[in-house]
N, CA, C and O atoms as CSV, one atom per row, in Angstrom:
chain,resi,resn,atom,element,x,y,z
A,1,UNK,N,N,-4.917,9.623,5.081
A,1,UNK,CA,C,-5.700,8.784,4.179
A,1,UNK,C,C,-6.346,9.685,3.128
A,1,UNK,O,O,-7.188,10.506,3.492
A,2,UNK,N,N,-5.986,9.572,1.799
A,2,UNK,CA,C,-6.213,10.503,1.175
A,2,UNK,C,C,-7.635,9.576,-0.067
A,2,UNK,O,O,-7.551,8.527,-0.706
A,3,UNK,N,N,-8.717,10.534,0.060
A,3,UNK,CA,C,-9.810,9.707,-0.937
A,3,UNK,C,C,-10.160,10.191,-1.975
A,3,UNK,O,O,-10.634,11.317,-1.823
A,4,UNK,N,N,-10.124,9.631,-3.568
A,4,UNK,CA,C,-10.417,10.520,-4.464
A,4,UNK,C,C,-11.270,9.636,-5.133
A,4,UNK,O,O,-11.091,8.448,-4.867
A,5,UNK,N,N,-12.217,9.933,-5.991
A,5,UNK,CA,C,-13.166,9.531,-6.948
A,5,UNK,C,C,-13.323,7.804,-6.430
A,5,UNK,O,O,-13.093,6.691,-6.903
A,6,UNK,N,N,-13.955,8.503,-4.948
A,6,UNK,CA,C,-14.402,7.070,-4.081
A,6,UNK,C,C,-13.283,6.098,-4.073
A,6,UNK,O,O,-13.645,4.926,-3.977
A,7,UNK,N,N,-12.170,6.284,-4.141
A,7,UNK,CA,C,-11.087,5.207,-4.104
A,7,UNK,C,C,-10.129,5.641,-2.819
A,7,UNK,O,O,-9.700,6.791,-2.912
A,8,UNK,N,N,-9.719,4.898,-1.618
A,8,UNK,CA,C,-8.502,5.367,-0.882
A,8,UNK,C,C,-7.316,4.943,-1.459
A,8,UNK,O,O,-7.037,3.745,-1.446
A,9,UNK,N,N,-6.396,5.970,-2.091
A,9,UNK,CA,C,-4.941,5.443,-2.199
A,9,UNK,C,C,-4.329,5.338,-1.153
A,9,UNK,O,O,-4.579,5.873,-0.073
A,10,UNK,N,N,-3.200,4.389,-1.532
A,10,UNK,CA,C,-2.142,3.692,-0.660
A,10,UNK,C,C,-1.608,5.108,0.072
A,10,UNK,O,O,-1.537,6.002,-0.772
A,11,UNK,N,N,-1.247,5.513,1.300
A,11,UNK,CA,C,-0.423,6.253,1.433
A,11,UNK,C,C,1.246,6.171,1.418
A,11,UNK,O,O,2.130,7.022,1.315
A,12,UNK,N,N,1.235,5.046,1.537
A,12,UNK,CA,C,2.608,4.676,2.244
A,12,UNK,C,C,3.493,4.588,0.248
A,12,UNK,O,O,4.660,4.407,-0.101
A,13,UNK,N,N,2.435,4.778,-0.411
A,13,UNK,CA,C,2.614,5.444,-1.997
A,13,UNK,C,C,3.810,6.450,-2.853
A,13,UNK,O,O,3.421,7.609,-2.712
A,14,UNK,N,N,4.610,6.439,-3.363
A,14,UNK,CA,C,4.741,7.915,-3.814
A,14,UNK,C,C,3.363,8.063,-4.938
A,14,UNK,O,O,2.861,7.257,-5.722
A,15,UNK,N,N,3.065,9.392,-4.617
A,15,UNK,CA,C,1.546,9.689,-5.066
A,15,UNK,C,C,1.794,9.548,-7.104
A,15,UNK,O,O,0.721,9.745,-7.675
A,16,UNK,N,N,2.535,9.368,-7.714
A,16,UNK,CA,C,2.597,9.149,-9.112
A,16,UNK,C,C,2.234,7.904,-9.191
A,16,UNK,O,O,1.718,7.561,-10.254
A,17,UNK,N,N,2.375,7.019,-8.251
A,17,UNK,CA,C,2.517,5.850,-7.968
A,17,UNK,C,C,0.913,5.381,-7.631
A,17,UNK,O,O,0.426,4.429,-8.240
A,18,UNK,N,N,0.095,6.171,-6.554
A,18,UNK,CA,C,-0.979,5.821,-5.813
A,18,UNK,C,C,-1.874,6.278,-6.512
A,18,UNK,O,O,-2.866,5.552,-6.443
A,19,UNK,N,N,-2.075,7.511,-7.441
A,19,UNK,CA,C,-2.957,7.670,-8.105
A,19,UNK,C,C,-3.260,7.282,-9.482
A,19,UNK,O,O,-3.956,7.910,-10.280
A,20,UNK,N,N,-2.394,5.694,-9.745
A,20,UNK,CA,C,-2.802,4.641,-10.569
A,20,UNK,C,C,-3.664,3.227,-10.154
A,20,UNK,O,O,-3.849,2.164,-10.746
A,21,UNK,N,N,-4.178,3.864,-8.576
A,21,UNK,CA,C,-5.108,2.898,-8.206
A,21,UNK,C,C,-6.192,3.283,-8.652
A,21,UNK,O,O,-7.084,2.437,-8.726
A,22,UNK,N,N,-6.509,4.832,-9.143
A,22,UNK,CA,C,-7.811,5.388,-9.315
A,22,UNK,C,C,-8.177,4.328,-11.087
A,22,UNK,O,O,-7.235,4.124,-11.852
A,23,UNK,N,N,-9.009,4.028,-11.283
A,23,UNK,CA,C,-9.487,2.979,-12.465
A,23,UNK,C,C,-9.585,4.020,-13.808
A,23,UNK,O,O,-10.693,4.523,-13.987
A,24,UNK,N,N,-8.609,4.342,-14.669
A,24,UNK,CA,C,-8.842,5.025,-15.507
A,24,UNK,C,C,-7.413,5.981,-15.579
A,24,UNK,O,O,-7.473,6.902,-16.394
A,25,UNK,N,N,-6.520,5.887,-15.038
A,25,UNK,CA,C,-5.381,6.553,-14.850
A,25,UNK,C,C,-4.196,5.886,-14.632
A,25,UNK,O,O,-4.007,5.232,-13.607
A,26,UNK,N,N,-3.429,5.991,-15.460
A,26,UNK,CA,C,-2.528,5.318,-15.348
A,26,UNK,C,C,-0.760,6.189,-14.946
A,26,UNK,O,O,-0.474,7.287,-14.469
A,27,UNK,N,N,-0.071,5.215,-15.355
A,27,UNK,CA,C,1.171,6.122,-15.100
A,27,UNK,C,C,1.545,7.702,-16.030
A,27,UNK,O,O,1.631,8.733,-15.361
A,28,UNK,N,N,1.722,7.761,-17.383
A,28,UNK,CA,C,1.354,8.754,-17.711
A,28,UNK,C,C,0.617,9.816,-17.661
A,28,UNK,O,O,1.130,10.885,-17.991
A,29,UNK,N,N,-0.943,9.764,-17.180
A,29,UNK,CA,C,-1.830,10.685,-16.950
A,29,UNK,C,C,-1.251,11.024,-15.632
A,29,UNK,O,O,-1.035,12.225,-15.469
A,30,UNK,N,N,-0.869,10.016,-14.390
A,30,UNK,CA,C,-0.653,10.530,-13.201
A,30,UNK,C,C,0.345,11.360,-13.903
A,30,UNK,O,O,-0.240,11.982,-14.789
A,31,UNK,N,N,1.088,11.520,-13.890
A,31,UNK,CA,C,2.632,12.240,-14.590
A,31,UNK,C,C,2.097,13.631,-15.124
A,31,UNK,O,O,2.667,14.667,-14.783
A,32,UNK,N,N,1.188,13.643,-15.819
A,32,UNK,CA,C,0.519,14.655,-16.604
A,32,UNK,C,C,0.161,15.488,-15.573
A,32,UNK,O,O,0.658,16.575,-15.283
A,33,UNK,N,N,-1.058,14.689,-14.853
A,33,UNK,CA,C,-1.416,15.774,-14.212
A,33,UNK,C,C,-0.789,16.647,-12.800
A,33,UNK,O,O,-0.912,17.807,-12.404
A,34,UNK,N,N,-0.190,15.639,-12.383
A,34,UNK,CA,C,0.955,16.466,-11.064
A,34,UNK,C,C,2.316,17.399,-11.712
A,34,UNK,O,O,3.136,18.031,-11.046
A,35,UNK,N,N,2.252,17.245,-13.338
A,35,UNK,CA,C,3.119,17.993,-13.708
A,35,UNK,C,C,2.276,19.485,-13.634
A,35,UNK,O,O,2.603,20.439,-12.929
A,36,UNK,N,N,1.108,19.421,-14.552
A,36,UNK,CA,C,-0.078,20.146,-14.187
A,36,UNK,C,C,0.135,21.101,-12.968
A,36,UNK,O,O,0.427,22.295,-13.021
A,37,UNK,N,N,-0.050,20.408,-11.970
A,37,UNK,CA,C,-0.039,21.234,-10.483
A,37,UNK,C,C,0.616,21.006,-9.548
A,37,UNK,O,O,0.352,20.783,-8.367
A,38,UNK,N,N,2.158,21.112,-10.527
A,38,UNK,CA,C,3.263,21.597,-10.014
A,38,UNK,C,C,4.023,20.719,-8.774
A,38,UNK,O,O,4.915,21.242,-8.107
A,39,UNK,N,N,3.557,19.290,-8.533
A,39,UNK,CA,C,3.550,18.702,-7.614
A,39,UNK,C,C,4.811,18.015,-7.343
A,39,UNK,O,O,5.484,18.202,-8.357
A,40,UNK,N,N,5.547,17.261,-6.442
A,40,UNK,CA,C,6.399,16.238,-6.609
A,40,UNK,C,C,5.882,15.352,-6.823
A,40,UNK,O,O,4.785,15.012,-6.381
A,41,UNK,N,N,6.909,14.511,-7.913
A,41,UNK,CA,C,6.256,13.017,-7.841
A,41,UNK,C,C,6.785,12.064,-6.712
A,41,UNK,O,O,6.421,10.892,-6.625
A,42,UNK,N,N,7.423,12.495,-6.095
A,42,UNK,CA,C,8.503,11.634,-5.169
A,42,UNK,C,C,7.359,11.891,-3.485
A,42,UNK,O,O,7.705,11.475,-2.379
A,43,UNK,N,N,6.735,12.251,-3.619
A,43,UNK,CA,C,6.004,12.748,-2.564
A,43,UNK,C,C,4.870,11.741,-1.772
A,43,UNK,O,O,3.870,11.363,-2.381
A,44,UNK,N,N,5.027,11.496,-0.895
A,44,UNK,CA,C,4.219,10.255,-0.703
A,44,UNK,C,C,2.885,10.543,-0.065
A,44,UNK,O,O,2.743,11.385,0.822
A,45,UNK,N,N,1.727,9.660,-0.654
A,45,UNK,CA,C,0.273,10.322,-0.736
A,45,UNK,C,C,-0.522,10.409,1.216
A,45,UNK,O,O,-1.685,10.719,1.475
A,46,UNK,N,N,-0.026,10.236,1.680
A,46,UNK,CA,C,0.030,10.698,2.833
A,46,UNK,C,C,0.287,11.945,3.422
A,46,UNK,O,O,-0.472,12.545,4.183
A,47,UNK,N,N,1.690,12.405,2.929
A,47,UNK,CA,C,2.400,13.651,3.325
A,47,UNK,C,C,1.809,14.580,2.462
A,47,UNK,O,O,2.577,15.498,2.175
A,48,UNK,N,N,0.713,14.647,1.958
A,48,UNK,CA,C,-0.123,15.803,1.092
A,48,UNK,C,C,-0.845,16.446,2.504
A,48,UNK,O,O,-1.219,15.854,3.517
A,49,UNK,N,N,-0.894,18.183,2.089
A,49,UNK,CA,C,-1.090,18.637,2.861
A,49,UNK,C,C,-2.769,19.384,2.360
A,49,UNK,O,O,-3.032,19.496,1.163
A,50,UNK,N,N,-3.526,19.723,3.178
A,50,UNK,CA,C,-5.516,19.841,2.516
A,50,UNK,C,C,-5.261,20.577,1.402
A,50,UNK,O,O,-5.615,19.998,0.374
A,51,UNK,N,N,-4.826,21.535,1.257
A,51,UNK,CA,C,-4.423,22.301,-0.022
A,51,UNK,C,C,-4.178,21.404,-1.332
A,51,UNK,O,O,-5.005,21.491,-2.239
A,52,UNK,N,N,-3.366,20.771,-1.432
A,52,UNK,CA,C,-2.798,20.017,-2.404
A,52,UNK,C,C,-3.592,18.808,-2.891
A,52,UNK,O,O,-3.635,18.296,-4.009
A,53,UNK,N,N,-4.323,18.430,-1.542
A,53,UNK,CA,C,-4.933,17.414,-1.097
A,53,UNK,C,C,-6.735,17.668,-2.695
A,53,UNK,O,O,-7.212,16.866,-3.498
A,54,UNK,N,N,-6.998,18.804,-2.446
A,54,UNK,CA,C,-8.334,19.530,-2.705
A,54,UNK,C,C,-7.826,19.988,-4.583
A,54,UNK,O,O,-8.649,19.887,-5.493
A,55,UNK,N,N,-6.601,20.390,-4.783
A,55,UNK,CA,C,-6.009,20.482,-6.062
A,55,UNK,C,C,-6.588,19.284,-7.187
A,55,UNK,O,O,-7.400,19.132,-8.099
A,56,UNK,N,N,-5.487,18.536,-6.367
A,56,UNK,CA,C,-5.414,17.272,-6.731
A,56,UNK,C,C,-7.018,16.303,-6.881
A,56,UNK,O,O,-7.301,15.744,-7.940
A,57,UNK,N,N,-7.880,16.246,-5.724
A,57,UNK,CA,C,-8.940,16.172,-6.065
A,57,UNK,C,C,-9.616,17.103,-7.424
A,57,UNK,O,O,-9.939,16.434,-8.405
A,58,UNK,N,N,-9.809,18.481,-7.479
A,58,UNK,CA,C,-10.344,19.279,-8.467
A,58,UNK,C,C,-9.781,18.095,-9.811
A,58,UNK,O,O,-10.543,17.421,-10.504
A,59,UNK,N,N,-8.469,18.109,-9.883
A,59,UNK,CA,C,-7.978,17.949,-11.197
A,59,UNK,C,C,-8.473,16.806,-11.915
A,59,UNK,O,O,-8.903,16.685,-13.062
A,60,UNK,N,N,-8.291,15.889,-10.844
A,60,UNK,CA,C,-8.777,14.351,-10.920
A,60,UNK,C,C,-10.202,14.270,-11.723
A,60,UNK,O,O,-10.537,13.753,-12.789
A,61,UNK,N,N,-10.913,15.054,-10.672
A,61,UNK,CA,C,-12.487,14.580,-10.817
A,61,UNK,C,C,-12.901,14.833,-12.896
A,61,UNK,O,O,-13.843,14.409,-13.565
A,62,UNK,N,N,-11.523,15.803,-13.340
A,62,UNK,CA,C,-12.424,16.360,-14.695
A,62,UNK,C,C,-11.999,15.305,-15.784
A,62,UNK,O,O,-12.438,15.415,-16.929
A,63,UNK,N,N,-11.008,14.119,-15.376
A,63,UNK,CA,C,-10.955,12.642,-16.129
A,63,UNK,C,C,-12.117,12.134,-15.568
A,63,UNK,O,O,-12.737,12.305,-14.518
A,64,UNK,N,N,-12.292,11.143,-17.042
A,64,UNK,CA,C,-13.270,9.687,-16.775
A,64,UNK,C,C,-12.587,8.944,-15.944
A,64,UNK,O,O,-11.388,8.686,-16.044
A,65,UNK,N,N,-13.409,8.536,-15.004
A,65,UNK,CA,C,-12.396,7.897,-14.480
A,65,UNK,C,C,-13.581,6.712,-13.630
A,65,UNK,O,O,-14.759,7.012,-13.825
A,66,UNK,N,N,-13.371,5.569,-12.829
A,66,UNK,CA,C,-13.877,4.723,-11.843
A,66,UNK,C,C,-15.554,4.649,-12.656
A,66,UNK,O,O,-15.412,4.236,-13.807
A,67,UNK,N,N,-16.601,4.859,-12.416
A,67,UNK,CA,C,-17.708,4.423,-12.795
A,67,UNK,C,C,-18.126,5.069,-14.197
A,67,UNK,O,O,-18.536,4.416,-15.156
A,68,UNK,N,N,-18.006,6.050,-14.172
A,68,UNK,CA,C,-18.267,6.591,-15.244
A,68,UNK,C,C,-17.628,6.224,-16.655
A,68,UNK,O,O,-18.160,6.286,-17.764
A,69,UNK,N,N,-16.434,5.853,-16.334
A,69,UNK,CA,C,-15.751,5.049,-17.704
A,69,UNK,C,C,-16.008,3.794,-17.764
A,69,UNK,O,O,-16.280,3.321,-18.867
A,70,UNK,N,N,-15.988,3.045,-16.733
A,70,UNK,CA,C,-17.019,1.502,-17.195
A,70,UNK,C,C,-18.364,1.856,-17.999
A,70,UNK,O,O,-18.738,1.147,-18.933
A,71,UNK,N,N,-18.944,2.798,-17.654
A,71,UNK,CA,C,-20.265,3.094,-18.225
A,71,UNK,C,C,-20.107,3.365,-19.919
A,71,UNK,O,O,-20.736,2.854,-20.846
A,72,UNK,N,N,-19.003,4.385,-19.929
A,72,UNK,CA,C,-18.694,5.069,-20.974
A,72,UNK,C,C,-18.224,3.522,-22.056
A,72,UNK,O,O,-18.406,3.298,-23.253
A,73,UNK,N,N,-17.729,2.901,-21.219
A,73,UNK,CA,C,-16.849,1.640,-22.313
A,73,UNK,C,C,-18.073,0.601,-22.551
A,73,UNK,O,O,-18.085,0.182,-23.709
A,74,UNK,N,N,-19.118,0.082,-21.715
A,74,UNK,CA,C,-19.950,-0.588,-21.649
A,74,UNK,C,C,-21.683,0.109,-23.249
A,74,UNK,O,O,-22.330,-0.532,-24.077
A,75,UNK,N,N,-21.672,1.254,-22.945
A,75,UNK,CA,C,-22.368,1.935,-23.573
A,75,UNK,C,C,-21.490,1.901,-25.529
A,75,UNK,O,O,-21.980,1.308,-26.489
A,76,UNK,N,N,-20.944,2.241,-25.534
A,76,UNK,CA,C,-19.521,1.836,-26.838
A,76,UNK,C,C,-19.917,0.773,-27.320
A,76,UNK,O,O,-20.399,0.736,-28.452
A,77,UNK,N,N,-19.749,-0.639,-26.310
A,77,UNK,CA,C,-20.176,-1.908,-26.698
A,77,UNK,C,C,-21.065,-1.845,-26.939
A,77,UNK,O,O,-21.097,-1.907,-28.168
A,78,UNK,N,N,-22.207,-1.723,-26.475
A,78,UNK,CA,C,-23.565,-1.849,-26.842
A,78,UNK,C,C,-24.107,-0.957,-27.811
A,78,UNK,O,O,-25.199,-1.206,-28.321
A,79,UNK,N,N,-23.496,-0.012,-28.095
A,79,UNK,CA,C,-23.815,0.533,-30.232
A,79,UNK,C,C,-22.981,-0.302,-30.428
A,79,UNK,O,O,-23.492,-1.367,-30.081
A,80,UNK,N,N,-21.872,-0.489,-30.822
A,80,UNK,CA,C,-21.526,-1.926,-31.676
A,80,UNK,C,C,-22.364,-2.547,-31.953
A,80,UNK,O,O,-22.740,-2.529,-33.125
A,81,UNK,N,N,-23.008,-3.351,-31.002
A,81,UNK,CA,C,-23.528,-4.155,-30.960
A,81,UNK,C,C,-24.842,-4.198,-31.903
A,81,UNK,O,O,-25.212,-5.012,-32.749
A,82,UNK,N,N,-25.494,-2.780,-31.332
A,82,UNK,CA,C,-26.428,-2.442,-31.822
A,82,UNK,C,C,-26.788,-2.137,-33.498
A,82,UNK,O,O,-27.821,-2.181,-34.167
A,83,UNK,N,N,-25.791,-1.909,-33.694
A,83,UNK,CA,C,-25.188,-0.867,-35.103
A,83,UNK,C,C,-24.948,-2.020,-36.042
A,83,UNK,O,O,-25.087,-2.028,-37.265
A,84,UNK,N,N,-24.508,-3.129,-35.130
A,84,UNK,CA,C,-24.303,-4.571,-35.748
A,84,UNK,C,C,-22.651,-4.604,-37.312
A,84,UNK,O,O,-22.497,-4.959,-38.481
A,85,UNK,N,N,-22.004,-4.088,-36.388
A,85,UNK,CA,C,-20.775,-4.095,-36.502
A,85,UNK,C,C,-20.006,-5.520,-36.427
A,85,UNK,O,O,-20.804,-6.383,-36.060
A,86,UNK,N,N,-18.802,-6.003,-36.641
A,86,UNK,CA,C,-18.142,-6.981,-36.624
A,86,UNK,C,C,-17.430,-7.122,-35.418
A,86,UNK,O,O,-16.953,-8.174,-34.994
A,87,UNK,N,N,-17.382,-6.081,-34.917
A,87,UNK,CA,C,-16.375,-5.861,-33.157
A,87,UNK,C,C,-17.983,-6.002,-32.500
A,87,UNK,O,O,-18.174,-6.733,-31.528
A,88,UNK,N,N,-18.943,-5.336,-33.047
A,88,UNK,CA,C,-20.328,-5.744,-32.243
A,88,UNK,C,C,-20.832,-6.997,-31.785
A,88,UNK,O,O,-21.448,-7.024,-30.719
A,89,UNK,N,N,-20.583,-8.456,-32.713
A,89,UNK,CA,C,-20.805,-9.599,-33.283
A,89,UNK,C,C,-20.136,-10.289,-32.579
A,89,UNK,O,O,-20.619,-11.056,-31.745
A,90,UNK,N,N,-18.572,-10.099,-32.849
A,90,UNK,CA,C,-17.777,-10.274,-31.398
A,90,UNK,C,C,-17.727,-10.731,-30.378
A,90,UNK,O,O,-17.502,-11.902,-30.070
A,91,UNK,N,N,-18.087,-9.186,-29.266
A,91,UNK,CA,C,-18.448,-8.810,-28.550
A,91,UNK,C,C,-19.578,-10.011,-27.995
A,91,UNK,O,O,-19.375,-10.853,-27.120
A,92,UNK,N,N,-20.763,-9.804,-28.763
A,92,UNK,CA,C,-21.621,-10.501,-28.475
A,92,UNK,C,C,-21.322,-11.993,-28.259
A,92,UNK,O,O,-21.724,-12.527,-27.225
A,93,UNK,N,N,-20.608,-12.726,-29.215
A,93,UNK,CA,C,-20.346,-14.138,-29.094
A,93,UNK,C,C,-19.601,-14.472,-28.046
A,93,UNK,O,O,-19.724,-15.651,-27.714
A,94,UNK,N,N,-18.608,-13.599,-27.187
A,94,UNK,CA,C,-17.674,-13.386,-26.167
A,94,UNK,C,C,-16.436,-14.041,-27.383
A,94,UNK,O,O,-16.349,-15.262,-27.250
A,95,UNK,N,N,-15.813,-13.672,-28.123
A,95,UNK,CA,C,-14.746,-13.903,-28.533
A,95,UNK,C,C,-13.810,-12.731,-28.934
A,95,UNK,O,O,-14.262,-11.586,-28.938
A,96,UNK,N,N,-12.683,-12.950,-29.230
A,96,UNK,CA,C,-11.400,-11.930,-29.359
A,96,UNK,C,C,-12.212,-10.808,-30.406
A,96,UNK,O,O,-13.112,-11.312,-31.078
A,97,UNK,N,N,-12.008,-9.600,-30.560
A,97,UNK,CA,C,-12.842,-8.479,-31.299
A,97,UNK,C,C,-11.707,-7.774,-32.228
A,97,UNK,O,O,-11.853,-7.029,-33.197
A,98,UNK,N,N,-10.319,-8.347,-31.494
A,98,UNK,CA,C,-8.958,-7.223,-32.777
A,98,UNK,C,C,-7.846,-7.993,-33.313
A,98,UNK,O,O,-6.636,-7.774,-33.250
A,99,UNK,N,N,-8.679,-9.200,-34.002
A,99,UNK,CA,C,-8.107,-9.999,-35.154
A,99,UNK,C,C,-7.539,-11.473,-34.914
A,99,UNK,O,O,-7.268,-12.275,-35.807
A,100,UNK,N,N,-7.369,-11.745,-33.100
A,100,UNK,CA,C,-6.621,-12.691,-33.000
A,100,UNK,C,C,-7.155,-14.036,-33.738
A,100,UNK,O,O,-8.302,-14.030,-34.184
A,101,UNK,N,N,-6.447,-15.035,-33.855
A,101,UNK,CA,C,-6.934,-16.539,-33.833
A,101,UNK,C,C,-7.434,-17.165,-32.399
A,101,UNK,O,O,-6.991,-17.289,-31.257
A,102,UNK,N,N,-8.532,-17.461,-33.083
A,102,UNK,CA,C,-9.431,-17.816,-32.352
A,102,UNK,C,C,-9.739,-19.640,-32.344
A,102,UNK,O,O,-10.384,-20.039,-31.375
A,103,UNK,N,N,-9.594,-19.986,-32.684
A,103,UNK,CA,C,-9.645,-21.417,-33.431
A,103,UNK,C,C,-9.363,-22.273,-32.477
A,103,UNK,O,O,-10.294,-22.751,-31.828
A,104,UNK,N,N,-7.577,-22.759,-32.111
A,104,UNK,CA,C,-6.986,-22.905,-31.078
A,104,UNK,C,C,-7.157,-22.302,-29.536
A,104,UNK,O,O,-7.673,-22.875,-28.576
A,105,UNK,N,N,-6.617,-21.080,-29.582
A,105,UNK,CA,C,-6.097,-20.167,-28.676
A,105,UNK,C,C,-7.757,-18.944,-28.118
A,105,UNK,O,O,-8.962,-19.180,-28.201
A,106,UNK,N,N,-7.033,-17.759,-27.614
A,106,UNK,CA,C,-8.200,-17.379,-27.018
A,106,UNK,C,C,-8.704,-18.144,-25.666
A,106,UNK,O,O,-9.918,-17.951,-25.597
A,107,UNK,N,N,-8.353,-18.765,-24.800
A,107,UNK,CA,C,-8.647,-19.558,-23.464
A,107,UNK,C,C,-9.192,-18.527,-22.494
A,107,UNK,O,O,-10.072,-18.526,-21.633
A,108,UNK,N,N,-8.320,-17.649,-22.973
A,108,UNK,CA,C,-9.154,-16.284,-21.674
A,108,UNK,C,C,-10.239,-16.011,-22.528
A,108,UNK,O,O,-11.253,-16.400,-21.948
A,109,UNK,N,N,-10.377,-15.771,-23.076
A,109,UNK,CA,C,-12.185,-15.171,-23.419
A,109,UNK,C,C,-13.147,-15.911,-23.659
A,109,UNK,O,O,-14.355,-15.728,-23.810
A,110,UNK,N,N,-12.135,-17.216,-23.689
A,110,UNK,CA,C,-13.988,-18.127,-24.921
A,110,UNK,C,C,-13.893,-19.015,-23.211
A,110,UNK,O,O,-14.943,-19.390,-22.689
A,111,UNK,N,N,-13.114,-19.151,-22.811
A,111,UNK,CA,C,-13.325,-19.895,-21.212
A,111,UNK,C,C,-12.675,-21.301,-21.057
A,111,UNK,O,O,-11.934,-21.699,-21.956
A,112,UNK,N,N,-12.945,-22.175,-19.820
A,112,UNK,CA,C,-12.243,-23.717,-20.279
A,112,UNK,C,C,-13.049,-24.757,-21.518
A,112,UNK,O,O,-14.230,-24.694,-21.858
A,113,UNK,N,N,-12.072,-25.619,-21.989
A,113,UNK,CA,C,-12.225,-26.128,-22.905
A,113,UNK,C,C,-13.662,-27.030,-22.835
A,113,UNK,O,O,-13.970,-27.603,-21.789
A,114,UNK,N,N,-14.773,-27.123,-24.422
A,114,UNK,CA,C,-15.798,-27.805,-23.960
A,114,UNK,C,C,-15.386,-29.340,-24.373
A,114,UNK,O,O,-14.515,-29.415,-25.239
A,115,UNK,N,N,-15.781,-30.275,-23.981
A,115,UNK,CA,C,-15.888,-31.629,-23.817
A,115,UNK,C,C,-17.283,-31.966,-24.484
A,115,UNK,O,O,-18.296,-31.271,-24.407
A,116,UNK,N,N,-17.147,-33.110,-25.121
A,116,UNK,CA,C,-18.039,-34.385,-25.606
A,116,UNK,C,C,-18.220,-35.288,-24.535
A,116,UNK,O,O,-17.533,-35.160,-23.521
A,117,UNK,N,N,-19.074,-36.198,-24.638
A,117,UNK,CA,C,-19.990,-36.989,-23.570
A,117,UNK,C,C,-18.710,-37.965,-23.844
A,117,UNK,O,O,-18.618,-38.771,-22.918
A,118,UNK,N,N,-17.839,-38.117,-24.687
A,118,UNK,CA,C,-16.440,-39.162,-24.259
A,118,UNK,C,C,-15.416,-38.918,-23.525
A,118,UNK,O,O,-14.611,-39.719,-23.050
A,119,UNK,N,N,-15.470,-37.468,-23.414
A,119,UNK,CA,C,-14.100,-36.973,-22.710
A,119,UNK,C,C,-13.206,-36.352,-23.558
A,119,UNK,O,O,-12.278,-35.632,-23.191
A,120,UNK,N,N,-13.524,-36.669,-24.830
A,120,UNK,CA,C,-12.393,-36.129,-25.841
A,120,UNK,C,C,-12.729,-34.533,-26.223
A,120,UNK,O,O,-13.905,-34.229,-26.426
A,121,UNK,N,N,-11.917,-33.749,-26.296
A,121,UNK,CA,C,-12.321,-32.653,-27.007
A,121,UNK,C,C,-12.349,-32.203,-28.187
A,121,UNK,O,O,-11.530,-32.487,-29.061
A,122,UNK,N,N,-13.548,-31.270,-28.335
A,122,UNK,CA,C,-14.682,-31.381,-29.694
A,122,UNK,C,C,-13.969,-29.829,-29.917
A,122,UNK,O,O,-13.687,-28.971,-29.081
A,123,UNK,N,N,-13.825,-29.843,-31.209
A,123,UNK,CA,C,-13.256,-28.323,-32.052
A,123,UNK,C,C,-14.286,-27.458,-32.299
A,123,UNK,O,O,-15.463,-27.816,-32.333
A,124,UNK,N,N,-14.137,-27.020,-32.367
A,124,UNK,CA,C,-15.684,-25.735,-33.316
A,124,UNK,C,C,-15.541,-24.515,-33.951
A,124,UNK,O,O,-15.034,-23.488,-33.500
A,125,UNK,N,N,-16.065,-24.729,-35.115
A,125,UNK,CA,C,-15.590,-23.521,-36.187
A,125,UNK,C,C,-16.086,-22.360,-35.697
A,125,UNK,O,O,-17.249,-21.971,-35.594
A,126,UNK,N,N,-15.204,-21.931,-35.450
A,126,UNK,CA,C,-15.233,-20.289,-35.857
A,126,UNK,C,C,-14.925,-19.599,-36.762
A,126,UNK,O,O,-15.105,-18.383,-36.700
C-alpha cells in the first residue's frame, strides 16, 4: 500500500497509471516524473520496493499537488475577484468565465432550470 501526499494509490495500478489519483497530476507529469527517476512505467504500484517507494515520494511532494493547489486555485479566484476583473465577475455570479453562451446552455454551472409560479420557464438576460 503505497501513500503519497495523503492519498493511497491503487496498487493493483501500473504506477503511471496510480499516480494520477494524486489531485494535480496527471498522465503526462506522471510520465515526466518516473522518466525523471528512471522508473518503469509498466510497474505496478505495489511491487515498489522502500527505496523507490521514498524517491518517488521526494519527487512528488516538490509539485502542487492535493491541498495546496485547491488553495493555490481558490486564492487566484479570489484576486479576480477582488481586482474586479471580468473572469472575477464571473466567477462571482457562478457563470461560464471563458466565453461560452450562456443564455440557453451552461446547465452545469448556472444549475437546474428556474421556474415561474406557472410552471413555465422564465429566461433571464445575461
Amino acid at each position: 500500500m503505497l501513500r503519497i501526499s495523503g492519498v493511497v494509490l491503487p496498487g493493483n495500478k501500473r504506477i503511471e497509471i496510480a499516480l494520477t489519483a494524486i489531485k494535480g497530476i496527471g498522465r503526462s507529469l506522471s510520465r515526466t516524473i518516473l522518466a525523471e527517476l528512471s522508473m518503469d512505467l509498466n510497474a505496478k504500484a505495489d511491487s515498489l520496493n522502500e527505496t523507490d517507494q521514498a524517491r518517488l515520494r521526494g519527487r512528488v511532494e516538490k509539485e502542487l499537488t492535493e491541498g495546496e493547489l485547491s488553495r493555490k486555485v481558490s486564492l487566484d479566484v479570489k484576486r479576480l475577484q477582488d481586482i474586479g476583473t471580468w473572469r472575477g465577475y464571473r466567477h462571482r455570479r457562478k457563470l461560464p468565465a471563458r466565453g461560452q453562451t450562456s443564455r440557453r446552455n451552461a446547465r452545469t454551472k448556472r444549475g437546474k432550470k428556474k421556474t415561474g409560479l406557472s410552471g413555465r420557464t422564465v429566461l433571464t438576460k445575461t
